[in-house]
MARBA-3410 file (N, C-alpha, C, O; in Angstrom, 1 decimal):
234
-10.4,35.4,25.0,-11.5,34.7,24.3,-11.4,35.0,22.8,-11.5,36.1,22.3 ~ -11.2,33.8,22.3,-11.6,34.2,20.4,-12.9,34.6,20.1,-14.1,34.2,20.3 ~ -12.1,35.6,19.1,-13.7,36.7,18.5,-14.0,35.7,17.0,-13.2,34.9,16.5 ~ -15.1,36.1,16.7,-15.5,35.5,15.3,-15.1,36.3,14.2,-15.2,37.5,14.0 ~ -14.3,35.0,13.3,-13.2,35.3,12.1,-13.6,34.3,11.1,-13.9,33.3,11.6
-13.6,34.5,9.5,-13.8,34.3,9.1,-15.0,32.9,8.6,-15.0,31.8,8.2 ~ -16.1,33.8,9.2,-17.3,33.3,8.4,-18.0,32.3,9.8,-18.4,31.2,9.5 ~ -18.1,32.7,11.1,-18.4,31.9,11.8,-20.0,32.3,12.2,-20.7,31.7,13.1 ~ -20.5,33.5,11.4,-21.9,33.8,11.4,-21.7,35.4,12.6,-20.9,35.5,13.5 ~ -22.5,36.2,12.4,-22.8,37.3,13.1,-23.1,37.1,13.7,-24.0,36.3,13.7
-22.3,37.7,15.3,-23.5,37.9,16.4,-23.3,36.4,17.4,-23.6,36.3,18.5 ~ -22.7,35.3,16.6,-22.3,33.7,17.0,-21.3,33.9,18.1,-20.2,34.5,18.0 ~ -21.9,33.3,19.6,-20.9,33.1,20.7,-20.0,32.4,20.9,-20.0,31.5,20.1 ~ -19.1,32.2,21.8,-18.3,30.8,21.6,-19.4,29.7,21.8,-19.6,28.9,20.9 ~ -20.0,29.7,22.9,-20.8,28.4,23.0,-21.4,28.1,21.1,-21.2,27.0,20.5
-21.8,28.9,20.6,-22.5,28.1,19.2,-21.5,28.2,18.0,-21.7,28.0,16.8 ~ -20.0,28.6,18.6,-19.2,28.4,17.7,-18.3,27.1,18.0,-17.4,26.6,17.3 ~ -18.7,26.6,19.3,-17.6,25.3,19.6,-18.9,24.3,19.0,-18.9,23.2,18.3 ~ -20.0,25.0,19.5,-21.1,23.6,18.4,-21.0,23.7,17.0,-21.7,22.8,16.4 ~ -20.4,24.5,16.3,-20.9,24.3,15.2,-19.1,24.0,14.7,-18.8,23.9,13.5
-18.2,24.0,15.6,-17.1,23.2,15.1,-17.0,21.9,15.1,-16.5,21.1,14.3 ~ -17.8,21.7,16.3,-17.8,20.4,16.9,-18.7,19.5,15.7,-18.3,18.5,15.2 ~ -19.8,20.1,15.3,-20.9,19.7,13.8,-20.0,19.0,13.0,-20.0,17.8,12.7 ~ -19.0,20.0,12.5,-18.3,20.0,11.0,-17.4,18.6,11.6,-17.4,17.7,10.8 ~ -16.7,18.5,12.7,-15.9,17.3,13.0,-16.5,16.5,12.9,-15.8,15.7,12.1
-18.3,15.7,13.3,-18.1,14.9,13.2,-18.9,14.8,12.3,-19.5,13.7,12.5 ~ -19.3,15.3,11.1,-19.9,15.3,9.7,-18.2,15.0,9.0,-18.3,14.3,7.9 ~ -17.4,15.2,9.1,-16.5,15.3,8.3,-16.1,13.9,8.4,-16.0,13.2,7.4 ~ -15.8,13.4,10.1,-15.9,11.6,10.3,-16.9,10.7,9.8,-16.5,9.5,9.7 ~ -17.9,10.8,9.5,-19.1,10.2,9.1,-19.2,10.3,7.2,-19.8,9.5,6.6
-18.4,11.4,6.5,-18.4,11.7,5.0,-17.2,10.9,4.7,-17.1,10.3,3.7 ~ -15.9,10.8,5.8,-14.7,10.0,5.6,-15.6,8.5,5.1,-15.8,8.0,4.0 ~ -16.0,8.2,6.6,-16.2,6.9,6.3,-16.8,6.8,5.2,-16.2,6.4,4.2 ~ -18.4,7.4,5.1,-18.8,6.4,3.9,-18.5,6.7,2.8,-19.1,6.4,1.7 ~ -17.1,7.5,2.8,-16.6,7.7,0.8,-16.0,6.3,0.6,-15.8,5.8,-0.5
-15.6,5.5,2.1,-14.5,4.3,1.7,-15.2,2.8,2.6,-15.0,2.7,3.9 ~ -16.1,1.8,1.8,-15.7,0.9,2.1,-15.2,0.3,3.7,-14.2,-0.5,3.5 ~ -15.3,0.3,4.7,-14.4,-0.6,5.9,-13.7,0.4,6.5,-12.8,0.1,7.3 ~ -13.9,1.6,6.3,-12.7,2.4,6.9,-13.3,3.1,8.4,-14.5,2.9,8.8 ~ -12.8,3.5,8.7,-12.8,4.6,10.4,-12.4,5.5,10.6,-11.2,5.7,10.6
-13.3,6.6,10.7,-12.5,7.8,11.4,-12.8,8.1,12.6,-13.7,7.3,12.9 ~ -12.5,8.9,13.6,-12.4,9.2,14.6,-11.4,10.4,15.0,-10.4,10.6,14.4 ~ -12.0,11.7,16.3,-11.7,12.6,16.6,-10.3,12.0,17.0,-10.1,10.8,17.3 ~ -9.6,12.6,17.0,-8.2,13.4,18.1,-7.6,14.1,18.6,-7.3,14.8,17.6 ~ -7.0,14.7,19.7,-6.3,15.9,20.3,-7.5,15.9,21.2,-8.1,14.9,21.8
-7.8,17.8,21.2,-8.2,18.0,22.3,-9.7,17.8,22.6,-10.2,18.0,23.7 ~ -10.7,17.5,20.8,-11.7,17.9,20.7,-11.7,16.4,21.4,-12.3,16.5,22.5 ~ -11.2,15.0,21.1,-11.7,14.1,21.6,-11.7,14.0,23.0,-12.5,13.3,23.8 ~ -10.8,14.6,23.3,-10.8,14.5,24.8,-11.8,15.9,25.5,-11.6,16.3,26.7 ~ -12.4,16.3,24.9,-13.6,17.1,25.4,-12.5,18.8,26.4,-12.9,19.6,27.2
-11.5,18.8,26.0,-10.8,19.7,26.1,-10.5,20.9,25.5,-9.8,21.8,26.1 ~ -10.9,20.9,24.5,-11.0,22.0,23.2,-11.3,23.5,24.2,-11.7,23.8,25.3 ~ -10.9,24.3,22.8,-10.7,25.5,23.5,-11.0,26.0,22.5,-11.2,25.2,21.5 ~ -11.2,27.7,22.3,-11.7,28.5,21.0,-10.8,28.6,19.9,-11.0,29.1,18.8 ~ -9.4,28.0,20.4,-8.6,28.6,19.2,-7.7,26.7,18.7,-6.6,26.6,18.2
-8.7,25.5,19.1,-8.9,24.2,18.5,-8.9,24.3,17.6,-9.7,25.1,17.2 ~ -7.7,23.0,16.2,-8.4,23.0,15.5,-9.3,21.6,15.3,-10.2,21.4,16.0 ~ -9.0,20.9,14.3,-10.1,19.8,14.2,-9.4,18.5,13.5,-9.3,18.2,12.3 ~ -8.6,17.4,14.8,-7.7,16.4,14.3,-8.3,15.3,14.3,-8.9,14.8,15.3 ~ -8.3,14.7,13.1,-8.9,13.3,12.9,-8.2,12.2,12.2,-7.6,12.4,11.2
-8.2,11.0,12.7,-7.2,9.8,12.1,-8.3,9.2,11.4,-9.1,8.8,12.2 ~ -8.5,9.0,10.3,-8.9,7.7,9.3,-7.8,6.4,9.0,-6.7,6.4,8.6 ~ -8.6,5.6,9.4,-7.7,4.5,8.9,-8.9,3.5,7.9,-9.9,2.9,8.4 ~ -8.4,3.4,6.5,-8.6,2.5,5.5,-8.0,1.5,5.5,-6.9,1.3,6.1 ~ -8.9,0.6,4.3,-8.1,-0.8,4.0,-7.1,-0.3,3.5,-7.0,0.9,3.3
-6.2,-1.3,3.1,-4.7,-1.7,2.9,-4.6,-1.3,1.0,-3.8,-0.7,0.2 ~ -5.8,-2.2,0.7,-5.9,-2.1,-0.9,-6.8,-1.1,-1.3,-6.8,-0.9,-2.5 ~ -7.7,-0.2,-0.5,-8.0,1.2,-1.2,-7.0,2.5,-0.5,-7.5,3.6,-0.7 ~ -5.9,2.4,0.2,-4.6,3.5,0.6,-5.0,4.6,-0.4,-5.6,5.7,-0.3 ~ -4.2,4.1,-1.9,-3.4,4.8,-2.3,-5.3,5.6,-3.0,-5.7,6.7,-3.0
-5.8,4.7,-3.4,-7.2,6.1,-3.9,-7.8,6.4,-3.3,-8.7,6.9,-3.8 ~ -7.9,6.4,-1.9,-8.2,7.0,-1.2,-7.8,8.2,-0.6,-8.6,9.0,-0.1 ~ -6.6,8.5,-0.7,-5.9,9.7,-0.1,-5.4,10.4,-1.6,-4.4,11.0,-1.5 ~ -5.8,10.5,-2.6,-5.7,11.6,-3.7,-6.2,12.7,-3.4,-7.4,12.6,-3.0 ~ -5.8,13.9,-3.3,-6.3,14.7,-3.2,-7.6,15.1,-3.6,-8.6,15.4,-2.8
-7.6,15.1,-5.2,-9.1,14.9,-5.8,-10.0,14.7,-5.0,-10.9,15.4,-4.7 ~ -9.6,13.2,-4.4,-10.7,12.7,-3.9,-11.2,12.7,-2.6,-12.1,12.0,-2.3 ~ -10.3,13.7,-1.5,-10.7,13.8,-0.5,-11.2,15.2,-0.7,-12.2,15.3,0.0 ~ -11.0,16.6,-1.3,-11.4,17.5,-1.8,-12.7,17.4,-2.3,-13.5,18.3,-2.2 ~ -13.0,16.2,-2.9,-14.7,16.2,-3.4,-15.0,15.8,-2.1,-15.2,16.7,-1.3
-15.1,14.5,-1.6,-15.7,13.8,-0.1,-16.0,15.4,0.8,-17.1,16.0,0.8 ~ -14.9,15.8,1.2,-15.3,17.2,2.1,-16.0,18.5,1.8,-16.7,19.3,2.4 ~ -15.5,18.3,0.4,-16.7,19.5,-0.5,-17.9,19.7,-0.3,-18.5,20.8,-0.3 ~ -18.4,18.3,-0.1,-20.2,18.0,-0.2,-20.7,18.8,1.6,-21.8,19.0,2.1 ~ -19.1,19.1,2.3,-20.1,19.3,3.7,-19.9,20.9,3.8,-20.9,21.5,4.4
-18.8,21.8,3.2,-18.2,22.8,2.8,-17.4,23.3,1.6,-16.6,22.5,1.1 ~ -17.5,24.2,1.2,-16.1,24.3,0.3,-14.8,24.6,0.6,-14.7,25.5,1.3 ~ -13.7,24.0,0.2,-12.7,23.6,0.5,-11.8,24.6,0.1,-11.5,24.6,-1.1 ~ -11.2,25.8,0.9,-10.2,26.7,-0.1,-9.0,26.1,-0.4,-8.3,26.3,-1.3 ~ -8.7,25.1,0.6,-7.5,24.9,0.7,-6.9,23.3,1.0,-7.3,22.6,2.0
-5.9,22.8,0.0,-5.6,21.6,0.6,-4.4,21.0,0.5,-4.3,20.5,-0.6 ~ -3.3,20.9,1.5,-1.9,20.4,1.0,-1.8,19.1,2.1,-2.6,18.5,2.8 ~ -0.2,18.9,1.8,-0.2,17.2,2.0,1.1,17.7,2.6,1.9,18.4,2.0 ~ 1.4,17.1,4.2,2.7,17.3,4.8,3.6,16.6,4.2,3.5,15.4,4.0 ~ 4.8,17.3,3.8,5.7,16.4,3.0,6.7,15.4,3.4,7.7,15.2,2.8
6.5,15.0,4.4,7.7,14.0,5.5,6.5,12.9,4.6,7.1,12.0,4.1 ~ 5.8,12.9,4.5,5.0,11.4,4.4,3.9,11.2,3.0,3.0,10.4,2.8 ~ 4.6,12.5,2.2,3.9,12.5,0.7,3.8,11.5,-0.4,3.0,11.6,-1.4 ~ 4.7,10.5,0.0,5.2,9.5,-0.8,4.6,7.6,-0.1,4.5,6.4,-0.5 ~ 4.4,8.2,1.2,4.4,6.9,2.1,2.8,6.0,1.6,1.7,6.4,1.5
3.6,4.7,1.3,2.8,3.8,1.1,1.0,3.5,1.8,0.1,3.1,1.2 ~ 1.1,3.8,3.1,0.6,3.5,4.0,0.2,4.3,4.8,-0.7,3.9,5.6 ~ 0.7,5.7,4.8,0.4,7.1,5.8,0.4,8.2,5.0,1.2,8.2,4.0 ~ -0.8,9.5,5.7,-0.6,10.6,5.0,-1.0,11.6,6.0,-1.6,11.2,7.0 ~ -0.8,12.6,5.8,-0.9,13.8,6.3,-1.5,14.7,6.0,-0.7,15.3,5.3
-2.9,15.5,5.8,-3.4,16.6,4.8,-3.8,17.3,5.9,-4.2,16.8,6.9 ~ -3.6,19.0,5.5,-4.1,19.8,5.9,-5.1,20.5,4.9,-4.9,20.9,3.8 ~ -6.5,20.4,5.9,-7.8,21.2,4.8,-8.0,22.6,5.8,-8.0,22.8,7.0 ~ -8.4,23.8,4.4,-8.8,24.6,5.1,-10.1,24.4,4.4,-10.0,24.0,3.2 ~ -11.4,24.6,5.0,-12.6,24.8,4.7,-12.8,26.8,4.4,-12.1,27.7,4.9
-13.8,26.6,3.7,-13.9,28.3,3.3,-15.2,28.6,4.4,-16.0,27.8,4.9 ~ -15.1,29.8,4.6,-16.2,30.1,5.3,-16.5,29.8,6.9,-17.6,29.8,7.6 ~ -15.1,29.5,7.4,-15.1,29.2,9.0,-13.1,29.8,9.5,-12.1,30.1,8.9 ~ -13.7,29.8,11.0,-12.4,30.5,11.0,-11.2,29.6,10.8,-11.3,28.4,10.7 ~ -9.6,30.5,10.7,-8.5,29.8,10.3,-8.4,28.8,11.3,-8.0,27.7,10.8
-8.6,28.9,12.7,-8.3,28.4,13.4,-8.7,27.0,13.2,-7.9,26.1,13.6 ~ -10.0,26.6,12.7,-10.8,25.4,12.3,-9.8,24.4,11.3,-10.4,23.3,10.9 ~ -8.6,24.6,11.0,-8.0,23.7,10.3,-8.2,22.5,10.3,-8.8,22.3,11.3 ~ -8.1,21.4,9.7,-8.9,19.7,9.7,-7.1,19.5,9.5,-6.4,20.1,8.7 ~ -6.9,18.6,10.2,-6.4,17.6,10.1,-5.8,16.0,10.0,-5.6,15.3,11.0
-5.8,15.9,9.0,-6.3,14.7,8.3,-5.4,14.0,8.6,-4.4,14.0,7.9 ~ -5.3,13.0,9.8,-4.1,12.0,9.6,-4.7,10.5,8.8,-5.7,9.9,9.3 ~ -4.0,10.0,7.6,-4.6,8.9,7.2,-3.6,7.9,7.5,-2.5,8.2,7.4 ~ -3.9,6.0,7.9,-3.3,5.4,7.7,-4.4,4.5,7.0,-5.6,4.6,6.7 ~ -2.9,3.3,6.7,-3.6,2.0,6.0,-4.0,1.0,7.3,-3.6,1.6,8.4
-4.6,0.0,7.6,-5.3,-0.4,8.2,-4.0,-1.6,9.0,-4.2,-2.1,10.1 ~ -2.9,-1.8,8.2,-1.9,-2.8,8.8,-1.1,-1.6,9.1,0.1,-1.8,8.7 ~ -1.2,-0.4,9.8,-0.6,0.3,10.2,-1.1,1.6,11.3,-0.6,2.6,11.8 ~ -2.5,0.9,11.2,-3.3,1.9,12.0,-2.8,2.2,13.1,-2.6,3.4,13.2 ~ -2.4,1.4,14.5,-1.4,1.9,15.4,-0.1,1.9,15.5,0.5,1.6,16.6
0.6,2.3,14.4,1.9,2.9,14.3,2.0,4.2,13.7,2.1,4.5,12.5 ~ 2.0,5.0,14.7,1.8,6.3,14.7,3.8,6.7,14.2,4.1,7.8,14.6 ~ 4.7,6.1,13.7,5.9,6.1,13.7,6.5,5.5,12.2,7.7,5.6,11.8 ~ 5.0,4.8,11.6,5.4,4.2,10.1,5.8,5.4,9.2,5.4,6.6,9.0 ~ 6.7,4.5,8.7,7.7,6.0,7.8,8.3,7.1,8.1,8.7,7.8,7.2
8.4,7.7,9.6,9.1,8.5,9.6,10.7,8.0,9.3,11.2,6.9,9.5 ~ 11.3,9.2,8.6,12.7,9.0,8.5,13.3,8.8,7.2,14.4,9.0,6.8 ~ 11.8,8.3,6.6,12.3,7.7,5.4,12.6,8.8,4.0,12.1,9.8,3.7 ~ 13.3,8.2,3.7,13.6,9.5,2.7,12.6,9.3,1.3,11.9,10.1,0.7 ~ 12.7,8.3,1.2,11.6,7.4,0.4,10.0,8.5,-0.3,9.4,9.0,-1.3
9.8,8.1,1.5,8.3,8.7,2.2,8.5,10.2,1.7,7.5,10.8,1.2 ~ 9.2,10.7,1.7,9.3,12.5,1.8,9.3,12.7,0.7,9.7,11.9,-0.2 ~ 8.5,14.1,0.5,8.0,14.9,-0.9,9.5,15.5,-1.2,10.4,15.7,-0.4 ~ 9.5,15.8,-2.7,10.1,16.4,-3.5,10.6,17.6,-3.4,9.6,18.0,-2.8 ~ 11.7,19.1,-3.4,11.2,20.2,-3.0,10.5,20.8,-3.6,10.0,21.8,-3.1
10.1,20.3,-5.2,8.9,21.1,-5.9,7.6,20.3,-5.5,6.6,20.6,-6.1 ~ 7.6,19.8,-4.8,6.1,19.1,-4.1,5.5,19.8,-3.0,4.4,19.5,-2.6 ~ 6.3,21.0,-2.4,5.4,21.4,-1.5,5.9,22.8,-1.3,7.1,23.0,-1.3 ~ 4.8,23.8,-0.9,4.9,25.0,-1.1,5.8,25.9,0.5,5.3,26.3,1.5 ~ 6.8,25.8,0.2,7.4,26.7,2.0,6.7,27.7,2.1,6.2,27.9,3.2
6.3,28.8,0.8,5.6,29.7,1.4,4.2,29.4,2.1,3.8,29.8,3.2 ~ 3.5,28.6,1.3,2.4,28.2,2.0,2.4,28.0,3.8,1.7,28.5,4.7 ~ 4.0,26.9,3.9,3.5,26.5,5.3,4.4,27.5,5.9,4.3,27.6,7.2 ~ 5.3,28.5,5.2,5.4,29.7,6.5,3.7,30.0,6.7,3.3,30.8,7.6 ~ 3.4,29.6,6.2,2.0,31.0,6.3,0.8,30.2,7.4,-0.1,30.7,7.9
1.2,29.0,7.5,0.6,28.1,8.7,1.4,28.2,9.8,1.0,28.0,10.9 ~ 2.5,28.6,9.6,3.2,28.7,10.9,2.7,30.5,11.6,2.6,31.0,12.7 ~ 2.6,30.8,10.7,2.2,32.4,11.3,0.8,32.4,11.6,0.4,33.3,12.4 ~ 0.0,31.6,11.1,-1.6,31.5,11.8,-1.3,30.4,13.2,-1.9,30.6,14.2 ~ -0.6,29.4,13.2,-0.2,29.0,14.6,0.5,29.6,15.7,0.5,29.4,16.9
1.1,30.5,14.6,1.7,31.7,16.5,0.8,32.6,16.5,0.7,33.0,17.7 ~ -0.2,33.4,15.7,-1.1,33.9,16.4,-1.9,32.8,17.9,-1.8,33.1,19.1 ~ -2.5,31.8,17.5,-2.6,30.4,18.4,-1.7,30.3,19.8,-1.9,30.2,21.1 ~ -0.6,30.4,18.7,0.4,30.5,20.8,0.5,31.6,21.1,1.7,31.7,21.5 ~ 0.1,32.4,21.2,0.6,34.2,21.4,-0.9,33.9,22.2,-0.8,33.6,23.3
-2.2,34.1,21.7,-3.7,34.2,22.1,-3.7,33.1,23.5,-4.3,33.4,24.5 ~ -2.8,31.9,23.4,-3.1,30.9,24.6,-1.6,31.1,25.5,-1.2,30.2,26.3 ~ -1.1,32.0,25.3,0.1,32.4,26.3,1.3,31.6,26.2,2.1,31.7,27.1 ~ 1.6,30.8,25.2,2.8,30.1,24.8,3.7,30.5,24.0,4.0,30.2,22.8 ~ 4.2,31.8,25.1,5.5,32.4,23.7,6.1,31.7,23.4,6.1,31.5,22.1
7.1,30.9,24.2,8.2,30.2,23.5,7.8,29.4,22.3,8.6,29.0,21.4 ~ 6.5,29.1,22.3,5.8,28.4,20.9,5.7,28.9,20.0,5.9,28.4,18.9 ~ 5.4,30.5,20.3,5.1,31.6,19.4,6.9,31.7,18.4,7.4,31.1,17.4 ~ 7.3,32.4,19.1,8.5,32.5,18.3,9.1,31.9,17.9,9.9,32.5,17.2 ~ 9.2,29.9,17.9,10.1,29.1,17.4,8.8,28.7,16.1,8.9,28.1,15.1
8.0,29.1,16.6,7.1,28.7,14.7,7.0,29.7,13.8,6.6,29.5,12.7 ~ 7.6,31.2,14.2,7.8,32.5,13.3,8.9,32.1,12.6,9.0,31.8,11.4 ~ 10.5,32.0,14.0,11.7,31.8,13.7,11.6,30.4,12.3,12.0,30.6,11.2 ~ 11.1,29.6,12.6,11.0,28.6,11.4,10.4,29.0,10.6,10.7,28.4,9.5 ~ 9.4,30.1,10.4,8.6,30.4,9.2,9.4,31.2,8.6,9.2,31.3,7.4
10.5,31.8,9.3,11.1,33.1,8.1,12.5,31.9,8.2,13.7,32.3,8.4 ~ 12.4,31.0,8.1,13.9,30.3,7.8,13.6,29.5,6.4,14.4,29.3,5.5 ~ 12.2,29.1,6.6,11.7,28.3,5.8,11.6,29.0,4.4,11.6,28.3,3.4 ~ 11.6,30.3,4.4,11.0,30.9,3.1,12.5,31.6,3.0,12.4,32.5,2.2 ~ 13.8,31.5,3.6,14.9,32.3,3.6,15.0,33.4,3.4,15.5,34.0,2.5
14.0,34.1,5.1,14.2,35.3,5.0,14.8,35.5,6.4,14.5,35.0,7.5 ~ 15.9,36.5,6.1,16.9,36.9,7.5,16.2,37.8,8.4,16.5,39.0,8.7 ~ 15.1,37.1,8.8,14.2,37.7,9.9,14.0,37.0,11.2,14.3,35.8,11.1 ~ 13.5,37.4,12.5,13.3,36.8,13.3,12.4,37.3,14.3,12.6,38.5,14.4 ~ 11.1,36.5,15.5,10.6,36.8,16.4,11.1,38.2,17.0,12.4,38.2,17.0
10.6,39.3,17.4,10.7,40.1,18.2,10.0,40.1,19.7,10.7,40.5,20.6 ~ 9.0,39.9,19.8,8.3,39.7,20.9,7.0,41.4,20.7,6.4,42.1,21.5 ~ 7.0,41.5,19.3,5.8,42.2,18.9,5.4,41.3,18.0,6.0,41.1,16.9 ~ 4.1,40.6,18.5,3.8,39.7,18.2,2.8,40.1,16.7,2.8,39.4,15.7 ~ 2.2,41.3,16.9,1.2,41.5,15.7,2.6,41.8,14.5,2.5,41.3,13.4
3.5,42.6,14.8,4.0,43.2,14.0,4.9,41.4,13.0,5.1,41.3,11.8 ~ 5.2,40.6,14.1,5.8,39.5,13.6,5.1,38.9,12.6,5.3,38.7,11.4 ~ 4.3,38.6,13.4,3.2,37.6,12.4,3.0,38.2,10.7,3.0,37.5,9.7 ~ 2.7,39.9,10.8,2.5,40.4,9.7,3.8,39.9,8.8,3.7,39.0,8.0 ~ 4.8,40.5,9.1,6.0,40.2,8.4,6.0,39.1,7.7,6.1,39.1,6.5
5.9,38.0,8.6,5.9,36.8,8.2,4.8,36.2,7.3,5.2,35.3,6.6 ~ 3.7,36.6,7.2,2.5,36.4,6.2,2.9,37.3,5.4,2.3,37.1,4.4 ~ 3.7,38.5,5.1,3.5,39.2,3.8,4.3,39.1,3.4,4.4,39.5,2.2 ~ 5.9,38.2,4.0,7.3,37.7,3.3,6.2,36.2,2.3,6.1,36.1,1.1 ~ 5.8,35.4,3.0,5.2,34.7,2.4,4.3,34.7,1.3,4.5,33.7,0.6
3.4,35.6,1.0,2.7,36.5,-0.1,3.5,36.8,-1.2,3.1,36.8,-2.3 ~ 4.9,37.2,-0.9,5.3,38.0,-1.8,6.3,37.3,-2.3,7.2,37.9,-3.0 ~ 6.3,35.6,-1.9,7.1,34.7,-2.5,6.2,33.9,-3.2,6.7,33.1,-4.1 ~ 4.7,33.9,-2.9,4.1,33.2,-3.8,2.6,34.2,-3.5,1.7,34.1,-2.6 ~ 2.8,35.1,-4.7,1.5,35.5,-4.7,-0.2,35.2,-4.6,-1.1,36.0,-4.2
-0.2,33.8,-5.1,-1.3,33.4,-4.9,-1.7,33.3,-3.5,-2.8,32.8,-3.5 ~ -1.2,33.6,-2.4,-1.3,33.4,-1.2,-1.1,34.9,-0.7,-0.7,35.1,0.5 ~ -1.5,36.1,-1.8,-1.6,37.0,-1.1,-3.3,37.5,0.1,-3.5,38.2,1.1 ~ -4.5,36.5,-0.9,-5.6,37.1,0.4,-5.3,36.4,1.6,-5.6,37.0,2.6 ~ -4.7,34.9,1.7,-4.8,34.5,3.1,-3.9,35.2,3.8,-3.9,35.0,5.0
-3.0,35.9,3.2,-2.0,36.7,4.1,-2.6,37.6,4.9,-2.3,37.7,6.1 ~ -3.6,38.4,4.2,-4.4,39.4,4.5,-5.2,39.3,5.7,-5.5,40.2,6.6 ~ -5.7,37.7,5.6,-7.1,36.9,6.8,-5.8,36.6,7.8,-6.0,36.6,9.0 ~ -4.7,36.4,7.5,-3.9,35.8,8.9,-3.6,37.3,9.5,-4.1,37.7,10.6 ~ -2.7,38.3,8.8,-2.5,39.3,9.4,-4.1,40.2,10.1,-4.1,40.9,11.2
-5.1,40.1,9.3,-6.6,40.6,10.4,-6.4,39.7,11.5,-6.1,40.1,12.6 ~ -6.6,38.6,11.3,-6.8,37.9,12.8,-5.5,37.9,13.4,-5.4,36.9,14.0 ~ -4.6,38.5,13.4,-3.3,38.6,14.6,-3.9,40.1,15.3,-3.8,40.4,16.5 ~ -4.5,40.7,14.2,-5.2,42.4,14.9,-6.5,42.1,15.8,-7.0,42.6,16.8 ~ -6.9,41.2,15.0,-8.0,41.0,16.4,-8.0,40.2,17.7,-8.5,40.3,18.8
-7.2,39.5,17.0,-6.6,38.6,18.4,-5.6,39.1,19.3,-5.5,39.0,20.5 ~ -5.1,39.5,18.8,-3.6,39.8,20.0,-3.4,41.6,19.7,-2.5,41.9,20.5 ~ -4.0,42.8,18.9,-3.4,43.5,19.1,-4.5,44.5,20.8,-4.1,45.7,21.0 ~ -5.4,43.9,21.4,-5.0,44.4,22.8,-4.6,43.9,23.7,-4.9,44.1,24.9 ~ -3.4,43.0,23.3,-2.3,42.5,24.6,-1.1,43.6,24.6,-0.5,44.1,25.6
-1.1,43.9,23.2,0.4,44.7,23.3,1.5,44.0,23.2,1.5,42.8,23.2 ~ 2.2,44.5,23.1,3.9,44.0,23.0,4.1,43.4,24.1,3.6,43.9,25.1 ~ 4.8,41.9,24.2,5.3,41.3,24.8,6.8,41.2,24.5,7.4,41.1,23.4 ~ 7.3,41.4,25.6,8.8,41.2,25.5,9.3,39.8,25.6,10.6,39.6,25.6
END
């Protein structure tokens, strides 16, 4: 069972922490829409399918018109929209699809709820809304390598293997470490000590981009609270 981590209120059980995840999703669908005009949002994964678990995050597809895409998905401007429901610590843009005309990718961290609560933002344009496949491949579509931070997303990969370690999917666990210390080129790899991994991995990340030394700090607490009375797994 997930314990409460950052900022999900004292004393809060799971039952009033899956309600008050469940709140923020669909206040966040309802602030999409009315920032844009004709557009839609709607849940996906597991929350839509009433399957959610404590360690869910929070996946949503908006699809806009065709002619508000490109201002619509500015950062700026989805950073204010979501602001008004929380404050936003955090917000990057998956880089397979940084450039794409028509599709985008953002990951928001909200301040003040746990890591696990991640938002993510899948956007399309509205003559692309069911092609879940527009622009992959494209080289076009893909960010720069000064466009997006590796250490950052080692550092999502290491709050996602806490995720698979807590729901019993090692082999998940370790191929999102192993990628997180490849990504930041560090000659490290999974052990099957899972707290000791994760640390590694959030403080190689930290110490490639300091600014990302407190979230290091909140990912390595929550691998201690989460996983360190399982013990070592082999």
């Amino acid at each position: 069972m997930a314990r409460d981590e950052g900022g999900t209120g004292a004393g809060s059980g799971p039952g009033a922490a899956a309600a008050e995840r469940g709140a923020l999703a669909v206040a966040v669908c309802a602030a999409l829409e009315a920032s844009v005009a004709g557009s839609h949002a709607a849940l996906l994964g597991s929350l839509a399918r009433g399957v959610a678990d404590a360690y869910s995050d929070i996946d949503v597809l908006w699809v806009v018109p065709d002619a508000g895409f490109g201002a619509a998905v500015t950062p700026d401007r989805v950073r204010a929209v979501l602001g008004r429901l929380r404050p936003v610590d955090d917000l990057r843009i998956d880089p397979d699809h940084r450039h794409s005309d028509r599709r985008r990718l953002l990951f928001v961290r909200f301040a003040g709820v746990p890591l696990f609560w991640r938002l993510d933002l899948s956007v399309r344009a509205a003559s692309v809304a069911h092609d879940a496949t527009y622009d992959d491949g494209n080289p076009d579509a893909r960010a720069g390598e000064d466009e997006w931070s590796r250490p950052a997303s080692a550092l999502a990969n290491a709050t996602g293997a806490v995720k698979a370690v807590a729901r019993r999917r090692l082999d998940d666990a370790r191929g999102l470490l192993d990628r997180g210390f490849a990504r930041i080129g560090e000659p490290d790899r999974a052990t099957g000590d899972w707290h000791a991994d994760i640390s590694r991995l959030a403080r190689a990340a930290a110490e490639r981009d300091p600014s990302l030394a407190a979230l290091a700090d909140q990912v390595v607490a929550l691998a201690a609270v989460e996983l360190a009375p399982r013990g070592q797994v082999d």
